[in-house]
C-alpha positions in Angstrom: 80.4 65.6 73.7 81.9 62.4 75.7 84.3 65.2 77.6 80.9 67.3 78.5 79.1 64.1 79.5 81.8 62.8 81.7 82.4 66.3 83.9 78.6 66.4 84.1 78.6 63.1 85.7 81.6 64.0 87.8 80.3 66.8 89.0 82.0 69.5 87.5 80.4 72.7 87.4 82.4 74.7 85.1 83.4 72.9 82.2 86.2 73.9 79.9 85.6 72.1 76.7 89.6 71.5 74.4 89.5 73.1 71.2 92.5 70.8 70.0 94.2 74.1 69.7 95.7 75.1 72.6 96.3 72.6 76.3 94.5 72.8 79.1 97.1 74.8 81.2 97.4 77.1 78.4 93.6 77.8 78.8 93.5 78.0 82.4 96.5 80.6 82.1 94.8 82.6 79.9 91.7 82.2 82.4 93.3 83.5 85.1 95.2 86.5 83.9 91.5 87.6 82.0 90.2 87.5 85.9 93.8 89.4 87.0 92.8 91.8 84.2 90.1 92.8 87.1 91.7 92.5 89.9 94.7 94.5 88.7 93.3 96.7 86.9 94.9 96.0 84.1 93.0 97.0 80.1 90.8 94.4 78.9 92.3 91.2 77.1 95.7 92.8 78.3 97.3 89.7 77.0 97.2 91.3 73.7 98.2 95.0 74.7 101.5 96.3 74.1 102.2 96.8 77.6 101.4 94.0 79.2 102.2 91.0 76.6 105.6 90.4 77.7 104.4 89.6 81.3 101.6 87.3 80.0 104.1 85.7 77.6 106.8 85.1 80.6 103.7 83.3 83.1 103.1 80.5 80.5 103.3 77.0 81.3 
């Protein structure tokens, strides 16, 4: 809640909250190639599909 609070009084608008799981480059690469899934037209979560993991795998940080 301290990480919310402290972008709110920032100003952030969008707020990506860590999980502890993953960093927060790995999150904003995942962010992006979802939205490139789009613009690409690429299948949804593509990150996952057969054809398209490799590339996903070789953009991380």
């Amino acid at each position: 809640m301290d990480f919310m609070v402290k972008r709110l009084e920032r100003g952030d608008f969008y707020i990506l909250c860590p999980d502890n799981e993953v960093s927060t480059a790995m999150d904003h690469d995942r962010i992006r190639w979802a939205a490139q899934d789009i613009t690409e037209n690429r299948p949804a979560l593509s990150r996952w599909h057969p054809n398209w993991s490799e590339a996903f795998n070789n953009t991380q940080v």
